[in-house]
C-alpha positions as CSV (number, residue, x, y, z in Angstrom):
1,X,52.5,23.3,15.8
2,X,49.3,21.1,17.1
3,X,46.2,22.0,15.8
4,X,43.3,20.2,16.4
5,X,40.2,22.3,14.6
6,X,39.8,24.2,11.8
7,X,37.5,24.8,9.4
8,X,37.4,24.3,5.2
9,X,35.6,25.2,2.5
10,X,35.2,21.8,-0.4
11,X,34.1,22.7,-3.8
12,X,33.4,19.7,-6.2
13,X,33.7,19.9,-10.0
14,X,31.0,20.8,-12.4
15,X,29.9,18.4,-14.7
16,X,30.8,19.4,-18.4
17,X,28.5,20.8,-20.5
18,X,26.9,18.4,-23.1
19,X,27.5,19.1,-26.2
20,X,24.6,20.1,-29.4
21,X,26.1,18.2,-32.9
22,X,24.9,16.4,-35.7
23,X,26.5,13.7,-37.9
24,X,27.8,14.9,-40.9
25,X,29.6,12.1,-42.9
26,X,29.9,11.1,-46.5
27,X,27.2,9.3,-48.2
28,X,24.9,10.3,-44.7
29,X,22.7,13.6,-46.2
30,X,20.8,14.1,-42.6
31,X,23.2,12.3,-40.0
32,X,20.9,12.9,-37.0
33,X,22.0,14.4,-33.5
34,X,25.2,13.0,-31.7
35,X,26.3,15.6,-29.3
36,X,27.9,13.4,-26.3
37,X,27.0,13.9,-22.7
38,X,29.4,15.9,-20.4
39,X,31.8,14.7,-17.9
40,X,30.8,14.2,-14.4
41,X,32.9,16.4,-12.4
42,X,35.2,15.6,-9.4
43,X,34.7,14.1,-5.7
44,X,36.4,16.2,-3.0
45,X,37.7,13.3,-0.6
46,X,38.8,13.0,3.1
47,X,41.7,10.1,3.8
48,X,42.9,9.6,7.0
49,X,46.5,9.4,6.7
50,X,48.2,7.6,10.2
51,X,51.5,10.0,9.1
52,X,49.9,13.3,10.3
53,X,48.8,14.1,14.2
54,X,47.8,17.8,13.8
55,X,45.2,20.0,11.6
56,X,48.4,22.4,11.0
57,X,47.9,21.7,7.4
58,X,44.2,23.7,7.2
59,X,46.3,26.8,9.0
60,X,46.9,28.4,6.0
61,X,45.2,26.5,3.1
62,X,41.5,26.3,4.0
63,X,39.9,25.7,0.4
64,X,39.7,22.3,-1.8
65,X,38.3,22.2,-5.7
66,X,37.8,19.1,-7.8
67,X,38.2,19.2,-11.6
68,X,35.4,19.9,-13.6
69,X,34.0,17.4,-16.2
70,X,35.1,18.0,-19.7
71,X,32.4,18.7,-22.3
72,X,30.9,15.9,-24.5
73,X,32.2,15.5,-28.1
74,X,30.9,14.8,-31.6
75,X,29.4,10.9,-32.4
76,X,28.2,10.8,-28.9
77,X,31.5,11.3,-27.2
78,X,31.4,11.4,-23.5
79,X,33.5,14.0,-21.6
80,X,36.2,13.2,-19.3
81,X,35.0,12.9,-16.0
82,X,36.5,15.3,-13.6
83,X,39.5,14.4,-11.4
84,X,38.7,13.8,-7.6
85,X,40.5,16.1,-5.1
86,X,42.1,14.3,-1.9
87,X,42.7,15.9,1.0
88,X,44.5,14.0,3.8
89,X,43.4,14.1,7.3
90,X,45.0,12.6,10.8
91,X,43.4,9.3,11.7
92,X,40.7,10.4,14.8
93,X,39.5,13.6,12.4
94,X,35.8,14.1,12.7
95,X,33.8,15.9,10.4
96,X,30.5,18.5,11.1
97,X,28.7,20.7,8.7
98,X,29.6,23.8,9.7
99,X,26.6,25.6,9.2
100,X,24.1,22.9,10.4
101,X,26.6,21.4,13.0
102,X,25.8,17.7,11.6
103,X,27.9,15.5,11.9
104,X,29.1,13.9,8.3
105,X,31.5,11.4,9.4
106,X,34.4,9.9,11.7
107,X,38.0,8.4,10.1
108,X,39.1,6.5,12.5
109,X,41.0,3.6,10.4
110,X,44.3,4.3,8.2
111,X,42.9,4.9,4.3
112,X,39.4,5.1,5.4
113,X,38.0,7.5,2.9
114,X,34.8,10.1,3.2
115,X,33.1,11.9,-0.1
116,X,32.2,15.2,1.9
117,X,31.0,16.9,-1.9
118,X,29.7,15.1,-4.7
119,X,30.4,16.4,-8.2
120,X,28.3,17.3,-10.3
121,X,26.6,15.8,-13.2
122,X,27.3,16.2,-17.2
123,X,24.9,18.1,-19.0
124,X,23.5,15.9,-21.9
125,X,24.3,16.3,-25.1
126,X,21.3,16.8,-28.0
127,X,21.1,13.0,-28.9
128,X,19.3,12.6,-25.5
129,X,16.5,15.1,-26.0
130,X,15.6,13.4,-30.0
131,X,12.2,12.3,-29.6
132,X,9.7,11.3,-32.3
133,X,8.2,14.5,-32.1
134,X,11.7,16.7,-32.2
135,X,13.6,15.1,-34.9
136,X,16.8,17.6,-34.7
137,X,17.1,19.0,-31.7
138,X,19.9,21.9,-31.5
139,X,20.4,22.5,-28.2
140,X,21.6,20.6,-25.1
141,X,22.7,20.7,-21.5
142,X,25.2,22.7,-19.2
143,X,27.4,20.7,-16.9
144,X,25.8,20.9,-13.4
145,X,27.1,22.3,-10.4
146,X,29.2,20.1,-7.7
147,X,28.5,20.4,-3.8
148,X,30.1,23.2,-1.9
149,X,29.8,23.1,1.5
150,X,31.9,24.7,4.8
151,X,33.0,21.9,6.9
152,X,34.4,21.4,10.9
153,X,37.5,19.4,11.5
154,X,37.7,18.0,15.0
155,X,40.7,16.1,15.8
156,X,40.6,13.5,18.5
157,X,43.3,11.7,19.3
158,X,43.4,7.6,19.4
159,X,45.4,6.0,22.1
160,X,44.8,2.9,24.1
161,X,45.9,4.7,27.3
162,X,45.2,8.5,28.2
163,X,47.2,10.0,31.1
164,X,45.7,12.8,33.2
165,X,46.0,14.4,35.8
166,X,46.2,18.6,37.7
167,X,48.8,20.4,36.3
168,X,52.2,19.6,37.2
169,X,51.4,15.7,38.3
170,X,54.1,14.3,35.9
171,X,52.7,13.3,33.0
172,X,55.1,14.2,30.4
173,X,57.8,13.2,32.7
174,X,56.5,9.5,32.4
175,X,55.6,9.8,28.7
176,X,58.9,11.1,28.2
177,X,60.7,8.0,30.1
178,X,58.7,5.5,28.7
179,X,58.6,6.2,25.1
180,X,60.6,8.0,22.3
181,X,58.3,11.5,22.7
182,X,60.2,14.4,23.9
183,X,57.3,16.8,25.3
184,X,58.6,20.0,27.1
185,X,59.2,19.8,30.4
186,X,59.4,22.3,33.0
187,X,58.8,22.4,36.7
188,X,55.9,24.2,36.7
189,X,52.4,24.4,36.1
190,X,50.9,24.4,32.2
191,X,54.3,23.3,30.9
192,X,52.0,21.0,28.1
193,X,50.1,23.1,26.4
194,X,48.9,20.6,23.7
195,X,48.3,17.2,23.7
196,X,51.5,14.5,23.0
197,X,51.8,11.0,21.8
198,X,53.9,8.5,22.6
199,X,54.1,4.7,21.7
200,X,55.7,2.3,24.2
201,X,56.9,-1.1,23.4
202,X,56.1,-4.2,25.8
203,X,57.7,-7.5,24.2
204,X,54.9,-7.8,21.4
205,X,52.8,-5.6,22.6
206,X,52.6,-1.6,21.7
207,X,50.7,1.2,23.9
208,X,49.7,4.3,22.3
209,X,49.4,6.9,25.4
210,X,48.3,10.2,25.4
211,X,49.7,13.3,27.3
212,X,46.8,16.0,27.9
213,X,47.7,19.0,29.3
214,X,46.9,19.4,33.2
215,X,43.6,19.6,33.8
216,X,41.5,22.3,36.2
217,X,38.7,22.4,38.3
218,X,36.1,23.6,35.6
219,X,38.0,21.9,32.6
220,X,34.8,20.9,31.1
221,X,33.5,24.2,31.0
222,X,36.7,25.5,29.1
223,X,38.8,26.8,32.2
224,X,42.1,26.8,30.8
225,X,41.1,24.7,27.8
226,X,40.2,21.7,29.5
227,X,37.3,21.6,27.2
228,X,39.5,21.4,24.4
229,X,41.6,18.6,25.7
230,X,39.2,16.4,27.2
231,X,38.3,15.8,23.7
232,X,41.7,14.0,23.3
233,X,41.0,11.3,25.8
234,X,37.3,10.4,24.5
235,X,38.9,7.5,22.6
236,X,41.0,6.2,24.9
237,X,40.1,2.5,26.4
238,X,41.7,3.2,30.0
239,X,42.8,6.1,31.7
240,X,45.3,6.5,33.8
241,X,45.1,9.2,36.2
242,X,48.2,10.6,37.5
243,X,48.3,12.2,41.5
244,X,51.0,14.3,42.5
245,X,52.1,12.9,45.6
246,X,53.9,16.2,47.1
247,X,50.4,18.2,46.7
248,X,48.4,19.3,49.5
249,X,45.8,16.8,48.7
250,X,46.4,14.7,46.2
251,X,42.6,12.6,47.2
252,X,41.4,16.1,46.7
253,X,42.5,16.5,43.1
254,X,41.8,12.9,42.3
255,X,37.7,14.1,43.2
256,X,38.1,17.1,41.0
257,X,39.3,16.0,37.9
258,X,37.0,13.2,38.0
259,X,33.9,15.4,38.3
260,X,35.5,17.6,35.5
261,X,35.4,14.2,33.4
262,X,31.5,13.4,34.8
263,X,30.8,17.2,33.7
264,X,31.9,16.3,30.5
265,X,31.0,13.0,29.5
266,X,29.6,10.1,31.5
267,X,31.0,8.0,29.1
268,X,34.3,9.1,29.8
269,X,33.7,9.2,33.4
270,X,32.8,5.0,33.3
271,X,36.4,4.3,31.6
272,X,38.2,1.9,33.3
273,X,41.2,4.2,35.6
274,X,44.2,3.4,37.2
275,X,45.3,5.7,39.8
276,X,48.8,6.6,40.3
277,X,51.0,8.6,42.7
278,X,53.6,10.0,41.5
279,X,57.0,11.4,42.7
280,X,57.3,8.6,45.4
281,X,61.2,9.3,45.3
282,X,60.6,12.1,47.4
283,X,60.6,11.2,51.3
284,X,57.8,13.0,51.6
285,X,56.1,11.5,49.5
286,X,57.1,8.1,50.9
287,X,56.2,8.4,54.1
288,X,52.4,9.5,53.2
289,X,51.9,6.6,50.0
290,X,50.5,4.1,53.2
291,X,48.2,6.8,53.8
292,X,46.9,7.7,50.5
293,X,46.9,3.9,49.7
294,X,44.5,3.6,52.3
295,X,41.9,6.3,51.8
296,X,42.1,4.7,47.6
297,X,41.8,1.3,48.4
298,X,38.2,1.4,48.4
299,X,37.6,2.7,44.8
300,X,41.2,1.9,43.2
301,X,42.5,-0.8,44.9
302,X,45.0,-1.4,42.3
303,X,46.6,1.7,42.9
304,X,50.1,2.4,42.4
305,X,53.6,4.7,43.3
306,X,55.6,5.5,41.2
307,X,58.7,7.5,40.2
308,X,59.1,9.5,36.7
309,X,62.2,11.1,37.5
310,X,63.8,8.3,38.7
311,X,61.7,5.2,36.9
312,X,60.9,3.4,39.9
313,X,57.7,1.6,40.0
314,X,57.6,2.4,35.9
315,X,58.3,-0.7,34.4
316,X,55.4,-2.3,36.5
317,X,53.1,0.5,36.2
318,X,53.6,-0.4,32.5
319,X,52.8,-4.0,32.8
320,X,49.7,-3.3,34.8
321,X,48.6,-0.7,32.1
322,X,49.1,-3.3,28.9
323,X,47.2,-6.3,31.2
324,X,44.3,-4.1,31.9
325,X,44.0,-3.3,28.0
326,X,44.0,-7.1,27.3
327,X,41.4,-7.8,29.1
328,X,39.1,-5.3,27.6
329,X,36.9,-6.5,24.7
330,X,38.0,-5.6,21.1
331,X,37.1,-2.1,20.0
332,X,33.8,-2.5,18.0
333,X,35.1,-1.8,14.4
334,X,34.8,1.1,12.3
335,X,33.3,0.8,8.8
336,X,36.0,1.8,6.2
337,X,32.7,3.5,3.8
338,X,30.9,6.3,5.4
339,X,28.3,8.0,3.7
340,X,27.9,11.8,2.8
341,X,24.9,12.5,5.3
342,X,22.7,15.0,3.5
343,X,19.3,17.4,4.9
344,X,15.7,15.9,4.8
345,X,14.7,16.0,0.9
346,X,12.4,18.3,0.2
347,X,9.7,18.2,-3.0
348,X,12.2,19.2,-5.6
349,X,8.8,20.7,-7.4
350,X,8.1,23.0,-5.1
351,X,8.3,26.6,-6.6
352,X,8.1,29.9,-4.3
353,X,7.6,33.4,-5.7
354,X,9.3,36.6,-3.6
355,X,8.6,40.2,-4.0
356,X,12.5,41.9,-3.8
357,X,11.4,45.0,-4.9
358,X,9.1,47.1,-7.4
359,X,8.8,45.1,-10.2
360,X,11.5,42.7,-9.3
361,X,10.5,39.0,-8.0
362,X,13.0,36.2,-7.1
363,X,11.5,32.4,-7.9
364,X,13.2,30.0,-5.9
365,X,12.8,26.1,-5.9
366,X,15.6,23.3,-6.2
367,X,14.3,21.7,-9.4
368,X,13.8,25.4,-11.1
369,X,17.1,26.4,-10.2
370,X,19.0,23.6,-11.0
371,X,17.2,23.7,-14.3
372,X,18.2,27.7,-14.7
373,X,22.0,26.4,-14.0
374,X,21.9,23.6,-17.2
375,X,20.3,25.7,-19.8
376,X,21.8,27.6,-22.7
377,X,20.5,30.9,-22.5
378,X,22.3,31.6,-25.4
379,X,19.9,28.9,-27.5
380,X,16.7,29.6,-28.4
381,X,15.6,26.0,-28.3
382,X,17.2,25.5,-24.7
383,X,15.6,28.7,-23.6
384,X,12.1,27.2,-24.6
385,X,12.4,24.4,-23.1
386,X,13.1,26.1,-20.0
387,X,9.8,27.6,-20.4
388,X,8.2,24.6,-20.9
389,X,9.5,23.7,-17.6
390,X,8.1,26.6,-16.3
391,X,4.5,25.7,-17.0
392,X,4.7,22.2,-15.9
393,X,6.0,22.9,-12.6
394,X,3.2,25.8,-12.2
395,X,5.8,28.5,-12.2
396,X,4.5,30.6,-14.6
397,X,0.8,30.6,-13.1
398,X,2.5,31.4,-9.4
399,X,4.2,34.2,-11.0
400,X,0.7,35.9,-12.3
401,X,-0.9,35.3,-9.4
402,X,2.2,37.3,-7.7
403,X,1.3,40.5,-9.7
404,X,4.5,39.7,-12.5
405,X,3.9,42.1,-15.3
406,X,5.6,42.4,-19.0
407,X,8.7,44.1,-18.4
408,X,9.0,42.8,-14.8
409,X,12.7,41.4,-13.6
410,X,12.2,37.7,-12.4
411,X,15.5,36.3,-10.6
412,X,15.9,32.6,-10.7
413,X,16.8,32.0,-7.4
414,X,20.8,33.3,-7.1
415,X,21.7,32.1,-11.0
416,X,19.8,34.4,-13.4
417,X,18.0,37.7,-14.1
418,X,15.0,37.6,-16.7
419,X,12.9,40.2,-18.0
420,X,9.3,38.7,-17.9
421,X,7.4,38.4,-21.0
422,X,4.2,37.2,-21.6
């Protein structure tokens, strides 16, 4: 089954929690602190993989976790880092931020490889908070949380040649005779209802074409999911546009589905086209191609007749299609590194104070939160430096001025509940 969006949810791995320890060896009566730092936790990671032509994968299985770090151990130990989680995706797969609608990325190139969520960092273990002030400190770090975001796959498909066309024109006739795909067939319109590849072989050189189902006067707006096909020919470097000869105006159709492509993408519109009449075997058909040869020669003067059913004209409608793609300039290459686009920072110190209720306040702010997630709130020493933290980031004065009493609940953003004591 083709599929060509859908829509994940990427967890990376929390870091491992660091670890509070102290030597204790023979012959060493006070070994000092040597609790080891916490593993950093798993990458989630999109491949494209040339093997796979459809999001059919994400039908069913929509979320992806990374391992979490493992936890620091004694003599300074460093936890296992966390293993990354691959998930492939067909070469042509953009990826959007579902929620913002950014876009993070496009895999265009076999193995090109995308972190979409970073894991999260180890908690430290106590040897990293000995200073000459706290000699034996007994407490240390929780792991930190890895990215979790929702994220929009797009599939696009990459050919050198995209065939359109109304319904019905022949296009998966000809991709059928020219190369090994077997679309359905029928002889009526909206036979293709997704998009088809098919790789044609010309001495040494290969054509990728694409099939998109018939197009429809207001295909850009989404009329019988043009808009979702049109996609599929965005990559293409030349189009070829297919014209049912036996139609009541075939000069006709060629004008709409051009403006449908305009409609939809100037870009597109400007591709290089050849125009092609199809079903020339017909007498019919045969005694109007002078006709309709005239009335293109103007804009395609290199238009053609051809036959799918019976092949005529195909082998040199093929010929013509591979000398026009020589002569375009190299596609501009794709970088095989992309990086994880991320929101405008913000000041991390920034601490905001909501009333949620009758002696219940929420404190929200992305360095007081993040701190909330790495402390021990089962360890006394943790716990006060937490509220050291406070006062340094002028927490605990915003509170006051908020109206926070003793015995008030204070939420740390969505990771803990305190009762507030002064």
């Amino acid at each position: 089954m083709f599929l060509d969006e859908a829509e994940v949810d990427v967890v990376a791995g929390r870091g491992g929690n660091g670890l509070a320890t102290f030597r204790r060896e023979k012959f060493v009566l006070r070994g000092g602190p040597s609790g080891g730092h916490g593993g950093r936790g798993g990458d989630v990671v999109l491949v494209a993989d040339e093997g796979l032509n459809t999001l059919y994968a994400f039908r069913y299985t929509t979320r992806f976790l990374a391992d979490n770090g493992g936890p620091g151990g004694p003599n300074q130990m460093h936890g296992a880092n966390g293993a990354l989680r691959e998930v492939k995706v067909p070469v042509g797969t953009v990826i959007h931020d579902a929620a913002t609608g950014e876009t993070i990325g496009d895999l265009t190139v076999h193995g090109q490889r995308l972190v979409v969520a970073a894991g999260g960092r180890g908690g430290r273990g106590n040897v990293a908070f000995k200073n000459s002030v706290r000699q034996a400190p007994r407490f240390a770090e929780k792991g930190f949380p890895g990215q979790q975001r929702r994220l929009r796959l797009e599939l696009k498909l990459i050919a050198d040649v995209g065939l359109i066309g109304m319904p019905n024109a022949g296009k998966s006739t000809l991709l059928a005779v020219v190369s090994a795909a077997r679309p359905k067939i029928a002889d009526y319109p909206f036979t293709t209802l997704v998009p088809n590849l098919g790789v044609v072989e010309l001495g040494e050189q290969t054509l990728v074409l694409a099939d998109v189902p018939g197009l429809v006067a207001g295909a850009s707006k989404g009329r019988g999911l043009g808009d979702r096909f049109l996609r599929h020919v965005d990559r293409t470097r030349i189009l070829v546009h297919l014209l049912d000869g036996s139609a009541e105006d075939p000069i006709a159709d060629l004008r709409v589905i051009n403006a449908e492509l305009a409609a939809f993408s100037p870009r597109l519109a400007a591709r290089p086209q050849l125009v092609v009449v199809n079903k020339i075997d017909l007498p019919g058909v045969r005694e109007r191609w002078p006709d309709l040869r005239a009335q293109l020669a103007e804009d395609h003067p290199d238009a053609m007749a051809i036959s799918g059913a019976t092949g005529e004209g195909v082998r040199d409608l093929l010929w013509a299609i591979a000398a026009q793609v020589r002569a375009l300039p190299a596609p501009e290459p794709t970088p095989i590194s992309l990086p994880v686009l991320r929101p405008e920072a913000v000041d991390a110190e920034t601490v905001k104070v909501e009333l949620l209720g009758e002696g219940h306040y929420r404190l929200t702010g992305e360095r007081v939160e993040v701190a909330a997630e790495v402390t021990d709130w089962d360890n006394e020493q943790s716990i006060a430096r937490f509220q050291r933290l406070l006062d340094t980031m002028g927490a605990r004065v915003a509170l006051r001025e908020a109206g926070v009493v003793d015995g008030d609940i204070v939420a740390i953003g969505e990771v803990v509940e305190l009762e507030w004591v002064e």
